[in-house]
N, CA, C and O atoms as CSV, one atom per row, in Angstrom:
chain,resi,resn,atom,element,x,y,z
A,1,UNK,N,N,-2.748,10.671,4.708
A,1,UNK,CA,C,-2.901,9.275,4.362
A,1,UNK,C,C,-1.659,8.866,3.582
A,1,UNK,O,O,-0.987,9.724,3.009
A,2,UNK,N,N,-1.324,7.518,3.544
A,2,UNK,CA,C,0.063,7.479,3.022
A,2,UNK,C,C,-0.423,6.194,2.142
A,2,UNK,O,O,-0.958,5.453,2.967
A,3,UNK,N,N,-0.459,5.862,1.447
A,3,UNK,CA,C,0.340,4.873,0.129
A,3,UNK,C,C,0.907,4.278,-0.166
A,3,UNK,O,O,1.792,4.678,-0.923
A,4,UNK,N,N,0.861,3.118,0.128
A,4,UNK,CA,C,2.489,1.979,-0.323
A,4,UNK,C,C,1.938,1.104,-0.829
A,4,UNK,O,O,0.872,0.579,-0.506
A,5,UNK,N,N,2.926,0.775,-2.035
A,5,UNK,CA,C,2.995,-0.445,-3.239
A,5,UNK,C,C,3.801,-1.454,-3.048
A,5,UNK,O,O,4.827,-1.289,-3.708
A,6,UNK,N,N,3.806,-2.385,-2.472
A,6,UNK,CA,C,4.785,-3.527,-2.894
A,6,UNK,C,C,5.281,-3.405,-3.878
A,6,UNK,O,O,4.443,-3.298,-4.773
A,7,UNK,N,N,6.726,-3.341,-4.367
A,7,UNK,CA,C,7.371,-3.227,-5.301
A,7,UNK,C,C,8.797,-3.901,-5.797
A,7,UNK,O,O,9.956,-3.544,-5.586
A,8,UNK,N,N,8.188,-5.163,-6.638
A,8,UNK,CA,C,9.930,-5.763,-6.538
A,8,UNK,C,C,10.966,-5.043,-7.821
A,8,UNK,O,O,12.179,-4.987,-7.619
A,9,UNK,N,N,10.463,-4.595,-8.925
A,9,UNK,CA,C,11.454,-3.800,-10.125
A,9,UNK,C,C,10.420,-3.650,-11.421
A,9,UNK,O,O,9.372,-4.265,-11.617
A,10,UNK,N,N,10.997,-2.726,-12.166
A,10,UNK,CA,C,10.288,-2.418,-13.534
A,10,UNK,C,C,10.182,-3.955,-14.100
A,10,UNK,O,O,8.990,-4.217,-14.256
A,11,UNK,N,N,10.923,-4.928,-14.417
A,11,UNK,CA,C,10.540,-5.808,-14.892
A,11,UNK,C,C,9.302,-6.670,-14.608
A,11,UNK,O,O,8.819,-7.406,-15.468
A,12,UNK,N,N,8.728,-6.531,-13.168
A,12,UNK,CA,C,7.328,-7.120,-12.906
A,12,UNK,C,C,6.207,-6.084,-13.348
A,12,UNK,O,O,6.008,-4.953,-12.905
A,13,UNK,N,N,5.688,-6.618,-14.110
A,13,UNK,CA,C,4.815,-5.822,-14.751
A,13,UNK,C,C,3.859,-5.501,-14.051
A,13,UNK,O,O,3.431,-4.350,-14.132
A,14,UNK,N,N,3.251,-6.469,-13.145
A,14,UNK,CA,C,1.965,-6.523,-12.200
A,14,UNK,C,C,2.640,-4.927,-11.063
A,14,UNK,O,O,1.975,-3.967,-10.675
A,15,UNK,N,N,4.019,-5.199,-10.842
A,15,UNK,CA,C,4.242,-4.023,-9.841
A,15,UNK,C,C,4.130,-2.766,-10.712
A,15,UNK,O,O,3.543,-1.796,-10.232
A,16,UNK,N,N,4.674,-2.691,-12.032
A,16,UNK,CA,C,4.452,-1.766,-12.458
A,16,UNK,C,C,3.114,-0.910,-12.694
A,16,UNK,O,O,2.893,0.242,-12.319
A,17,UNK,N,N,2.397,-1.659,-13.315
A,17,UNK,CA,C,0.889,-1.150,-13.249
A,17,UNK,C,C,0.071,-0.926,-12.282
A,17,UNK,O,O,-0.911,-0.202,-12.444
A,18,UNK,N,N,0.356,-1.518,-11.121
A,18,UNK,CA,C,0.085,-1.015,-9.858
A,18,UNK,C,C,0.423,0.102,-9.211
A,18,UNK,O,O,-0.219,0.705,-8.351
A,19,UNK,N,N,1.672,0.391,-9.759
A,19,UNK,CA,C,2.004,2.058,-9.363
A,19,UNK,C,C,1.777,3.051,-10.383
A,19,UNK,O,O,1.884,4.259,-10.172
A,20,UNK,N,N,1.429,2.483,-11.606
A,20,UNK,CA,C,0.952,3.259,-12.227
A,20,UNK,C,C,-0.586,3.559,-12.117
A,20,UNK,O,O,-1.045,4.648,-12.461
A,21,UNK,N,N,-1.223,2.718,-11.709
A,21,UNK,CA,C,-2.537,3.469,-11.517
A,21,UNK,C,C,-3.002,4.067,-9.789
A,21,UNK,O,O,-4.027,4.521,-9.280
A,22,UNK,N,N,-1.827,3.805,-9.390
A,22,UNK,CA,C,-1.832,4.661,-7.879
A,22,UNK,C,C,-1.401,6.045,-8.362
A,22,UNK,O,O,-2.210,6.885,-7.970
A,23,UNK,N,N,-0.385,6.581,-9.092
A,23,UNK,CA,C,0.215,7.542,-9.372
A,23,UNK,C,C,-1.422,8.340,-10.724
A,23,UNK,O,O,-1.720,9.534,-10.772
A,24,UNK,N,N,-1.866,7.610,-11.269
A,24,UNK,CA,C,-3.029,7.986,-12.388
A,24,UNK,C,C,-4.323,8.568,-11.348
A,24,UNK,O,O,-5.386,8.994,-11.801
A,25,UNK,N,N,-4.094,8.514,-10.326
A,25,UNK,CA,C,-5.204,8.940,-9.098
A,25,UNK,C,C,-4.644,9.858,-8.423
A,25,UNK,O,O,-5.492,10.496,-7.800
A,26,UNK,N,N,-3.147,10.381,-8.184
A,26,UNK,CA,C,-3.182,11.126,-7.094
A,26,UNK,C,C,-3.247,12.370,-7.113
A,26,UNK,O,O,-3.493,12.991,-6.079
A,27,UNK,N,N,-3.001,13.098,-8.515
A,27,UNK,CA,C,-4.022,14.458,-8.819
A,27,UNK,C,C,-4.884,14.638,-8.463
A,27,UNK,O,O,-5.193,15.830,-8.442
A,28,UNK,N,N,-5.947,13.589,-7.903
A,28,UNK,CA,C,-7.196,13.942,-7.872
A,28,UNK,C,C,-7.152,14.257,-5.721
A,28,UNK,O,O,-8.161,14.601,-5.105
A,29,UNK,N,N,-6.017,14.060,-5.164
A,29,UNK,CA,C,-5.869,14.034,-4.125
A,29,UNK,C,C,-4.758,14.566,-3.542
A,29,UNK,O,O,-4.124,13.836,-2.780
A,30,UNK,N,N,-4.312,15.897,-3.773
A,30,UNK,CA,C,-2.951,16.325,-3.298
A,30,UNK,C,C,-2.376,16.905,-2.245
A,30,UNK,O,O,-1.240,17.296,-1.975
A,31,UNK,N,N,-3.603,16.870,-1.610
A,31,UNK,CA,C,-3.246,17.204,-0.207
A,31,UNK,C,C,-3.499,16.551,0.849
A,31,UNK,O,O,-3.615,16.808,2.047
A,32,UNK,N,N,-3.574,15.516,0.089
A,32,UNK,CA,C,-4.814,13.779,1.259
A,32,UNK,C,C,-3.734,13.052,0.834
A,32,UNK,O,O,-3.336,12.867,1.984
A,33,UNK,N,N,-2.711,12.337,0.001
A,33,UNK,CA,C,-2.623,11.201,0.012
A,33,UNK,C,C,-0.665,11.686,-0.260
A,33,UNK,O,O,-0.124,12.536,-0.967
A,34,UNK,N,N,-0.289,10.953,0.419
A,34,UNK,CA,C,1.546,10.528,0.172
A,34,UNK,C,C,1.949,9.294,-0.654
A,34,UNK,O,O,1.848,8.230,-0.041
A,35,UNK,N,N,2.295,9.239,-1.662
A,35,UNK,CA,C,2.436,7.911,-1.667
A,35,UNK,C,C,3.992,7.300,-1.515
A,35,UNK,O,O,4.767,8.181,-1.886
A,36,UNK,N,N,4.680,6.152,-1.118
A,36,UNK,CA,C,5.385,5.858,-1.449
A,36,UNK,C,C,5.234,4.210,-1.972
A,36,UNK,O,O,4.350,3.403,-1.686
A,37,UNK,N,N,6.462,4.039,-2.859
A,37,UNK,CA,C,6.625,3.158,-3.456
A,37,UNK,C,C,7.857,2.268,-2.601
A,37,UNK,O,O,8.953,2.721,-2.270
A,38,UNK,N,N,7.489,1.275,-2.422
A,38,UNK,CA,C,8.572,0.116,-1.485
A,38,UNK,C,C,9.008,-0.672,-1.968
A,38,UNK,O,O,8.582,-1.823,-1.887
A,39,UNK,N,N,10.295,-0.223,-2.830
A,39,UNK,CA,C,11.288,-0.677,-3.749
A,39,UNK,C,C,12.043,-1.998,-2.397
A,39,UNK,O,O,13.113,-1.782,-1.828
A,40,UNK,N,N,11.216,-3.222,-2.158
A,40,UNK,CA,C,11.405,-4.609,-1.733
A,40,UNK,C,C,12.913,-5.015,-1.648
A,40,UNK,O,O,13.498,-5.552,-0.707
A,41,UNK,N,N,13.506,-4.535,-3.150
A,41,UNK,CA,C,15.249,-5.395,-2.950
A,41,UNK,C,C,16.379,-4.505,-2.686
A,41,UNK,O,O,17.563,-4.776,-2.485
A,42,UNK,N,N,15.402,-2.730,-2.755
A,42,UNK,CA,C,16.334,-1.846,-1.778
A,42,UNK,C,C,16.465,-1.353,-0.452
A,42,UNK,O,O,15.498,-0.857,0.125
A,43,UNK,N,N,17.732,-1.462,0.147
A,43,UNK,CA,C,18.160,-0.593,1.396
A,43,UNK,C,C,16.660,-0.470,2.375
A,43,UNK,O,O,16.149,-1.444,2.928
A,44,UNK,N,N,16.124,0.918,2.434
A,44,UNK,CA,C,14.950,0.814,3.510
A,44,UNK,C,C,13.441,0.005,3.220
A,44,UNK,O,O,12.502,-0.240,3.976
A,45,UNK,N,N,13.668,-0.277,1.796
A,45,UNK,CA,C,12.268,-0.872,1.032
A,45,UNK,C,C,11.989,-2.301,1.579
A,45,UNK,O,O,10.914,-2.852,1.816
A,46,UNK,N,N,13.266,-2.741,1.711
A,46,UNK,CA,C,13.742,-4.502,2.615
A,46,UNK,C,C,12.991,-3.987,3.872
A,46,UNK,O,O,11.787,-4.244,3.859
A,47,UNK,N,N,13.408,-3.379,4.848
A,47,UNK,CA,C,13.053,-3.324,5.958
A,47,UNK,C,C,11.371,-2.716,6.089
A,47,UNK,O,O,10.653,-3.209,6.960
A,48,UNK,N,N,10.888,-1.755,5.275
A,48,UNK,CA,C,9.269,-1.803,5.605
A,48,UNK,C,C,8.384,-2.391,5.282
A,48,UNK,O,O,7.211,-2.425,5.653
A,49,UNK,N,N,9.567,-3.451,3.730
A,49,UNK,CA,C,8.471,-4.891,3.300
A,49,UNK,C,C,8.264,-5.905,4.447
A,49,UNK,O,O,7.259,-6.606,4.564
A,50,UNK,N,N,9.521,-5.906,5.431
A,50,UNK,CA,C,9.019,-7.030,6.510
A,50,UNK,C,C,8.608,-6.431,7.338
A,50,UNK,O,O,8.139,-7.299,8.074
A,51,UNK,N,N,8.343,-5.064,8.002
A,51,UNK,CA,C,7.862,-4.675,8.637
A,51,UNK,C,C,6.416,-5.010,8.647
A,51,UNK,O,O,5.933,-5.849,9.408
A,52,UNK,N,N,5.460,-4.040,7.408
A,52,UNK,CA,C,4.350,-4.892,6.652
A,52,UNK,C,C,3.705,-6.008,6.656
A,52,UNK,O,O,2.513,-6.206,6.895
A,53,UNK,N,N,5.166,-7.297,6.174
A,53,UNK,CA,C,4.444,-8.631,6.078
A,53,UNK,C,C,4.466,-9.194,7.325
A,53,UNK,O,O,3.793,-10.217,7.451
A,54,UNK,N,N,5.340,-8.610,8.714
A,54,UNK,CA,C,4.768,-9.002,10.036
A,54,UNK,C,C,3.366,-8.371,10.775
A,54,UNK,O,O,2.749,-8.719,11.782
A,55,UNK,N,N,3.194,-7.450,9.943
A,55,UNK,CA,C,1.888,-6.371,10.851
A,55,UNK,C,C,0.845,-7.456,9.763
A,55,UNK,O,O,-0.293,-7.493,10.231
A,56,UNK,N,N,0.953,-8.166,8.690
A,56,UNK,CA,C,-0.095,-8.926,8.509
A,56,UNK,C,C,0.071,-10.998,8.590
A,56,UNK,O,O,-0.713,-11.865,8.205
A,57,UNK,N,N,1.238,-11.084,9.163
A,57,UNK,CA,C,1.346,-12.581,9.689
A,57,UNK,C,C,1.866,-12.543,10.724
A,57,UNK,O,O,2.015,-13.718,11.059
A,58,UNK,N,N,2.391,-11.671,11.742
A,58,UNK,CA,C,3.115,-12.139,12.751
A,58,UNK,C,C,4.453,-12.107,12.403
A,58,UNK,O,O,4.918,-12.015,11.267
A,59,UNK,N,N,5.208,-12.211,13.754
A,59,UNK,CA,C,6.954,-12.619,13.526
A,59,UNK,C,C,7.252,-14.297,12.958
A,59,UNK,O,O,7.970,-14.918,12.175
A,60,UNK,N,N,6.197,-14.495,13.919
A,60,UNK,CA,C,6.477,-16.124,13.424
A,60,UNK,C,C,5.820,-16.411,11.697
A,60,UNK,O,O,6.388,-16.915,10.728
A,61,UNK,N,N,4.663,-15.952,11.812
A,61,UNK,CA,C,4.631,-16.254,10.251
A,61,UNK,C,C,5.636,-15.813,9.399
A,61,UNK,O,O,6.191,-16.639,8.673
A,62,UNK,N,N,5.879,-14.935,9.377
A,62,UNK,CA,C,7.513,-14.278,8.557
A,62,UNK,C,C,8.953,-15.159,8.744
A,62,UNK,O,O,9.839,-15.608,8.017
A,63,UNK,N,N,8.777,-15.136,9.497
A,63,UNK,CA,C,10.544,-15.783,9.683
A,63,UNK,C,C,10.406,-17.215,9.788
A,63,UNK,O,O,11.123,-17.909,9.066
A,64,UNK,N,N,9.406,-17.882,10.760
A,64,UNK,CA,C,9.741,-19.202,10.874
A,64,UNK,C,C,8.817,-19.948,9.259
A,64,UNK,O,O,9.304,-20.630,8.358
A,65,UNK,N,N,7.547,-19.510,9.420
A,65,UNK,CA,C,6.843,-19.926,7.867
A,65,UNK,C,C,7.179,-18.871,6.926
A,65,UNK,O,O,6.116,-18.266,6.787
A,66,UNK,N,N,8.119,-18.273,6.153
A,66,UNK,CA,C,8.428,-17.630,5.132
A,66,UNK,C,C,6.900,-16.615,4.431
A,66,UNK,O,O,6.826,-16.104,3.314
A,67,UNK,N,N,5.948,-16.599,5.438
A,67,UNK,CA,C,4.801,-15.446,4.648
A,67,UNK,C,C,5.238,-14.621,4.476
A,67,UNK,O,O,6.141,-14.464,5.298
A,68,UNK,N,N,5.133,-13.511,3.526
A,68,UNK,CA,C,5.395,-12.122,2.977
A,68,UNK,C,C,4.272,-11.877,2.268
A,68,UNK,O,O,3.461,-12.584,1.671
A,69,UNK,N,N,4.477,-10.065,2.577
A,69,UNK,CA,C,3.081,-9.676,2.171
A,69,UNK,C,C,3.382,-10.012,0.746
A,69,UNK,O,O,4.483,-10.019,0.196
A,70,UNK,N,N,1.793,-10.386,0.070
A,70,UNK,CA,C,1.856,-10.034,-1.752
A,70,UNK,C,C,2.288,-8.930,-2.940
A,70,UNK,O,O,1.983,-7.746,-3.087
A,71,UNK,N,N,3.064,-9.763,-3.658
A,71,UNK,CA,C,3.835,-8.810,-4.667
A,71,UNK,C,C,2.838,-8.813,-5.906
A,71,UNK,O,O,2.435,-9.975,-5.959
A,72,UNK,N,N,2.383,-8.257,-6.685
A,72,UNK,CA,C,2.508,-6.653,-5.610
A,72,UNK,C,C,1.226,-6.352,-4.726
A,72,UNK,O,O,0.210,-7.040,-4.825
A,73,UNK,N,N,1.340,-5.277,-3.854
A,73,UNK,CA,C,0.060,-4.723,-3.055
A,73,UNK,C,C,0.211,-4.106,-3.023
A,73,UNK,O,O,1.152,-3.689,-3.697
A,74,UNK,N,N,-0.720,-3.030,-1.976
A,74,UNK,CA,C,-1.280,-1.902,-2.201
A,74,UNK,C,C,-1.421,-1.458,-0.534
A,74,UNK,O,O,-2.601,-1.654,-0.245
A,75,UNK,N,N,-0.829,-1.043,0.427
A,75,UNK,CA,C,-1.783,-0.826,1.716
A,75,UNK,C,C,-2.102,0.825,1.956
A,75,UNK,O,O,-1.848,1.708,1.136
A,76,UNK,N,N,-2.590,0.976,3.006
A,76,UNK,CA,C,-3.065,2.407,2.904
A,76,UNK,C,C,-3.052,2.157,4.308
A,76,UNK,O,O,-3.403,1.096,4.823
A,77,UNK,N,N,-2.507,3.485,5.104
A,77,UNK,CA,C,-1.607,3.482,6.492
A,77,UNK,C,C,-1.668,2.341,6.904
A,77,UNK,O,O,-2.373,1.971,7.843
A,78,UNK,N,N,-0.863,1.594,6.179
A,78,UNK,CA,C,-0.199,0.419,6.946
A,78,UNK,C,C,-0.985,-0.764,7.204
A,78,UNK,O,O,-0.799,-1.615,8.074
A,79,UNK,N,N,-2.227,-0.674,5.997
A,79,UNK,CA,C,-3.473,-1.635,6.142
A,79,UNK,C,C,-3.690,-2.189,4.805
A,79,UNK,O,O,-4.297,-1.536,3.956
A,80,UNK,N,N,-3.041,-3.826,4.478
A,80,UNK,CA,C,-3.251,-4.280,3.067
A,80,UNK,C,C,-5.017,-4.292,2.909
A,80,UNK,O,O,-5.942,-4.942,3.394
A,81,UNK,N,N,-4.861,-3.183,1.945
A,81,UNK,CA,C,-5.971,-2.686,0.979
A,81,UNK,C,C,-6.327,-3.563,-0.576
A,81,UNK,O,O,-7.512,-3.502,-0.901
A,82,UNK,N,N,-5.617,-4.168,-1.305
A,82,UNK,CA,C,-5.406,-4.547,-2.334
A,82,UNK,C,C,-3.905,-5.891,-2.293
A,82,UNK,O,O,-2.981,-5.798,-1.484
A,83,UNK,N,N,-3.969,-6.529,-2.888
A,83,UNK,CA,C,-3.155,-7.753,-3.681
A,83,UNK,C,C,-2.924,-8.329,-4.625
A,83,UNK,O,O,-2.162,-9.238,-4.952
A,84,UNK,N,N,-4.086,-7.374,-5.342
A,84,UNK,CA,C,-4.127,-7.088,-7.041
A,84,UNK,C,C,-3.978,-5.367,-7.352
A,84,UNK,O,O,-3.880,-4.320,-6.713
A,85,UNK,N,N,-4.038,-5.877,-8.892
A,85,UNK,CA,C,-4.361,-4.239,-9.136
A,85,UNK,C,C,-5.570,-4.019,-9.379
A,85,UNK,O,O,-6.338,-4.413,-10.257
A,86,UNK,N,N,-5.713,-3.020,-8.088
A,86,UNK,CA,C,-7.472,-2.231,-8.188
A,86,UNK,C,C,-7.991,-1.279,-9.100
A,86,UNK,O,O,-7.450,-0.177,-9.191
A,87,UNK,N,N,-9.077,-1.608,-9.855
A,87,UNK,CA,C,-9.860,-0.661,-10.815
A,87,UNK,C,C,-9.527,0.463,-10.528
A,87,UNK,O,O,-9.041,0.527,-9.398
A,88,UNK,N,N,-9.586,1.611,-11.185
A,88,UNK,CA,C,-9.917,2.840,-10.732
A,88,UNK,C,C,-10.361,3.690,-9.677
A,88,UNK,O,O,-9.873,4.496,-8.885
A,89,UNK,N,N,-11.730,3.090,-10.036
A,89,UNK,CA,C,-13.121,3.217,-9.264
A,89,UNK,C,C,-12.836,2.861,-7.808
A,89,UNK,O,O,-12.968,3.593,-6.827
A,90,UNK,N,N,-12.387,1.490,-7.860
A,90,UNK,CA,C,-11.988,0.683,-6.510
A,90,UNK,C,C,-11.201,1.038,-4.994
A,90,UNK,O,O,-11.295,0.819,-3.786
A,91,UNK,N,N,-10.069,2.001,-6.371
A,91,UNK,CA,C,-9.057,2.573,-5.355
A,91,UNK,C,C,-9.391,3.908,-4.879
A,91,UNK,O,O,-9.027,4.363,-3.795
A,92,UNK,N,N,-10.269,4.656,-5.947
A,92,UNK,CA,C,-10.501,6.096,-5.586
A,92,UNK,C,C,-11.844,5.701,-4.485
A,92,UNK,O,O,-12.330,6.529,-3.714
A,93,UNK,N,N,-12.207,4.573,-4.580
A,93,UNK,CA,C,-13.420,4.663,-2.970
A,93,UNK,C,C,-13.057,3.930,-1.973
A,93,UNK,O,O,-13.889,3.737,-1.086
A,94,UNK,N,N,-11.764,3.353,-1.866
A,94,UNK,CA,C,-11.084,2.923,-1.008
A,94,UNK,C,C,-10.370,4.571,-0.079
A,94,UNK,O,O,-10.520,4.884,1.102
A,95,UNK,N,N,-9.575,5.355,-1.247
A,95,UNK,CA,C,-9.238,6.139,-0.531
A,95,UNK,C,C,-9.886,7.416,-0.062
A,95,UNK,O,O,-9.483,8.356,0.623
A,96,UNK,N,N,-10.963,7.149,-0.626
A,96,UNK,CA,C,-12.122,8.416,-0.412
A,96,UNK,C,C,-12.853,7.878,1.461
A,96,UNK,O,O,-13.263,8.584,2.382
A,97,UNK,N,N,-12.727,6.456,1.335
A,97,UNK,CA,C,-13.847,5.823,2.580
A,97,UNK,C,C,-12.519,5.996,3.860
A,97,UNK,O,O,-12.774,6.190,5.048
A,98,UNK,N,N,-11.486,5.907,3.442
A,98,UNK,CA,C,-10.129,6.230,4.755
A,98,UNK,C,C,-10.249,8.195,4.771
A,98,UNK,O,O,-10.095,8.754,5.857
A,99,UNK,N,N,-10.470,8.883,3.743
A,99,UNK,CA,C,-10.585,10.121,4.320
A,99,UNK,C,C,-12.260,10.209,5.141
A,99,UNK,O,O,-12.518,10.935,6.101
A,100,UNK,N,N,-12.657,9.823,4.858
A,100,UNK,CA,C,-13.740,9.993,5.586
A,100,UNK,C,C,-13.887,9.656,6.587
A,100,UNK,O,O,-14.406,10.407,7.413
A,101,UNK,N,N,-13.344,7.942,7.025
A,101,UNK,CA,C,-13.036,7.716,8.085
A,101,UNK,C,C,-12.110,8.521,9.083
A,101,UNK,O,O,-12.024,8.125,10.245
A,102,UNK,N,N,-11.517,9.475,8.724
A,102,UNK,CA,C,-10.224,10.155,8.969
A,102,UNK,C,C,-11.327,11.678,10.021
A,102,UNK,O,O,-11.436,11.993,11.206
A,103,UNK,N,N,-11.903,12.187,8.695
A,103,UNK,CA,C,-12.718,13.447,9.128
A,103,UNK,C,C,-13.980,12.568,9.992
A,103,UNK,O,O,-14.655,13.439,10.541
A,104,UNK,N,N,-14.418,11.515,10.243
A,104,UNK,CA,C,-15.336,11.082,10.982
A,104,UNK,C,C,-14.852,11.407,12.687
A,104,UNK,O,O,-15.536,11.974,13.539
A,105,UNK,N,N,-13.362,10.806,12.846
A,105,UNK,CA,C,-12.589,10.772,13.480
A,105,UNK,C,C,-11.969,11.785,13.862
A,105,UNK,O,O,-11.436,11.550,14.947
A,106,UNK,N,N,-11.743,12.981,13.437
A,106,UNK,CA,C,-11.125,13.762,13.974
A,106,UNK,C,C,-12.365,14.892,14.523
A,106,UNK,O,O,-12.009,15.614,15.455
A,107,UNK,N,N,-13.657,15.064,14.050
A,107,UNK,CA,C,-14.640,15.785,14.684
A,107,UNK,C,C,-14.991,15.444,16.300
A,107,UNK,O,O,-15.227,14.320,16.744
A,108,UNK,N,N,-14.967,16.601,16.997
A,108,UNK,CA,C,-15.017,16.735,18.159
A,108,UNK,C,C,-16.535,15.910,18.640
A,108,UNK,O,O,-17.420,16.035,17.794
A,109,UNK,N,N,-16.749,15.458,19.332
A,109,UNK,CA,C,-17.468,14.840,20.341
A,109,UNK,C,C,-18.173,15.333,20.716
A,109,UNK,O,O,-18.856,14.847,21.618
């Protein structure tokens, strides 16, 4: 399972605490969850923030209406999960209900 934060710099606080309580959870998951952080105004972080905010508006919403995903968020493989920062609780049964969905899914038929 992979992890990504919208992330524009330490100075947004909202991004900050958002990766801080993604990072305050992932002990509890170290062989289930990747996370990365999508540093927005760097090099490859530019390119998987619009990647992202087209897999949730379209090309045309992106480029011709200026939508971008929300700063900050939260998606989980590539599925905005959050647009705030999620409780604790919130995020650890968010990512508990994608492993499950995961092992639902991979049992044979």
């Amino acid at each position: 399972m992979i992890i990504e934060v919208m992330y524009k710099a330490d100075y947004c606080l909202l991004c900050y605490y958002m990766d801080e309580a993604v990072r305050d959870i992932l002990p509890d998951y170290p062989d289930h969850v990747e996370y990365r952080r999508v540093d927005f105004l760097k090099g490859e972080g530019k390119k998987r923030f619009l990647e992202l905010s087209v897999s949730l508006f379209g090309e045309e919403g992106v480029y011709k209406k200026m939508r971008i995903a929300p700063i900050p968020s939260l998606f989980i493989n590539g599925e905005l999960f959050f647009d705030a920062i999620p409780p604790r609780h919130m995020l650890k049964e968010a990512i508990e209900e994608v492993l499950a969905d995961k092992m639902n899914t991979a049992k044979p038929s």
